[in-house]
N, C-alpha and C positions, 0 to 999 in steps of 0.2 A: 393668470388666466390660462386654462388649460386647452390645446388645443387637439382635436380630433383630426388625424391625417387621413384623408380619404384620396385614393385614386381619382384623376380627373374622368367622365365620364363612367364611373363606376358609383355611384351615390348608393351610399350606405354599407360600403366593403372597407372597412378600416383597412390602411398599407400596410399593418400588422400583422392581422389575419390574411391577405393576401400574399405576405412574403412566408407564411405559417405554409399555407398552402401550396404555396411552387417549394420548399424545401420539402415537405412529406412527399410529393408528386416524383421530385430526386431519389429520394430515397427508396421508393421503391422501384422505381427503373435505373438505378445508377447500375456503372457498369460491374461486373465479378471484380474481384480482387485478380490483378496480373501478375501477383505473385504466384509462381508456380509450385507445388506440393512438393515434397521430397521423394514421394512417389514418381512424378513424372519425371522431375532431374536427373533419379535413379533407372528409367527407364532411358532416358538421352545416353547415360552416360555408357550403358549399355551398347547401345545404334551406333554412339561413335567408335565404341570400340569396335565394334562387328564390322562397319564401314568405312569409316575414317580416318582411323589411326595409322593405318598401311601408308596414308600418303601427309595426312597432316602431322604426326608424331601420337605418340600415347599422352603425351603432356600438353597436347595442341601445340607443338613450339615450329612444328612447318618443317619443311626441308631446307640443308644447308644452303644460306646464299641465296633466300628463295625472291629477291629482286632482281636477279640477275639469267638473262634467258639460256636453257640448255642449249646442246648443240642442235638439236631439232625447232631451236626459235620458240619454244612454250617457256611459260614460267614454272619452278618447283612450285611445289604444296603450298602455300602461306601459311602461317601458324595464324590458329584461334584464340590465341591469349591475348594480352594487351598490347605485345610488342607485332600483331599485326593492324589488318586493316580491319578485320571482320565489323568492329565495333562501329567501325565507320557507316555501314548501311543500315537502312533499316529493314524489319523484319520481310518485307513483301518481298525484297530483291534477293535475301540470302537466302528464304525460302525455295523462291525461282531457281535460284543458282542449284540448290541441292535438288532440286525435283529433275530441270530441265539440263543442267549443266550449265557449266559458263560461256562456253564460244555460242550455244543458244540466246543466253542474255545480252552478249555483249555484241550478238550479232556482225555485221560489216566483215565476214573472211573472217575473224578474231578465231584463233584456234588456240587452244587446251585440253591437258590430257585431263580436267574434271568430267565426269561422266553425269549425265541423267539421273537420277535415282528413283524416277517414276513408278518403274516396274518393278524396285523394291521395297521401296519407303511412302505408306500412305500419310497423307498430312498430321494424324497423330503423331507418328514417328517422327516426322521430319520437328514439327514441333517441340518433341520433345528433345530432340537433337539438341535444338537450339536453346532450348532452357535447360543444359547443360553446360552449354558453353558459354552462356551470358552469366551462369551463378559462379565461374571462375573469373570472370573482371572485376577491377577492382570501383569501387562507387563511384569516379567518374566517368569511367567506360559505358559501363550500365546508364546512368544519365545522361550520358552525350548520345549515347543510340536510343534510348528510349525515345528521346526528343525527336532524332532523326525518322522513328517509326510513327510518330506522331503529326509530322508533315512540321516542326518546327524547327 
């Protein structure tokens, strides 16, 4: 006996053709690929060297000892490679960070010599900043922060 699946309250929509129709409806609104171009990586890796390298290293590797507070109570540079933190936030907050500065984000008196980059860097840049520095971690870093940018 052959049995026709029909949605309850939908009479005459086989659960076929209805599961046909929400995957075509996906696929043309699913989201871009968040893979980022080699173009725009190469434009990051640019920013950071223009911006960034001065305090975070040219390798992303941070400044010496950057756990530990200078004589003025700030922390060093932290490094952007794996053996920092960066990987730990998701993209809303490192974007923040680089747009408005840190002692901005972290608010409560927190003071830091990271600066704003508002008035240098429009969110293209800043963007592509960061999908420079996310294509040097290694596949778990990239997945633990993607998650994290995903509210998971």
């Amino acid at each position: 006996m052959k049995t026709d699946l029909r949605i309850a309250g939908r009479a005459g929509v086989p659960a076929g053709a209805l599961a046909l129709a929400l995957v075509a409806g996906w696929w043309l609104v699913r989201p871009a690929s968040t893979t980022p171009s080699a173009g725009v990586i190469a434009q990051g890796r640019q920013v950071y060297a223009d911006h960034c390298a001065a305090c975070h290293g040219a390798d992303l590797e941070g400044q010496a000892d950057w756990r530990s507070p200078l004589a003025s109570g700030r922390l060093p540079a932290p490094p952007h490679d794996a053996t920092g933190h960066s990987w730990h936030h998701p993209d809303d907050v490192l974007a923040r960070i680089i747009r408005d500065g840190t002692a901005a984000v972290v608010g409560g008196g927190y003071q830091s010599d990271m600066p704003g980059f508002a008035d240098r860097l429009d969110e293209a840049a800043i963007g592509a900043v960061l999908a420079y520095i996310k294509s040097t971690w290694p596949e778990r870093e990239r997945r633990y922060q993607e998650r994290a940018s995903q509210g998971n």
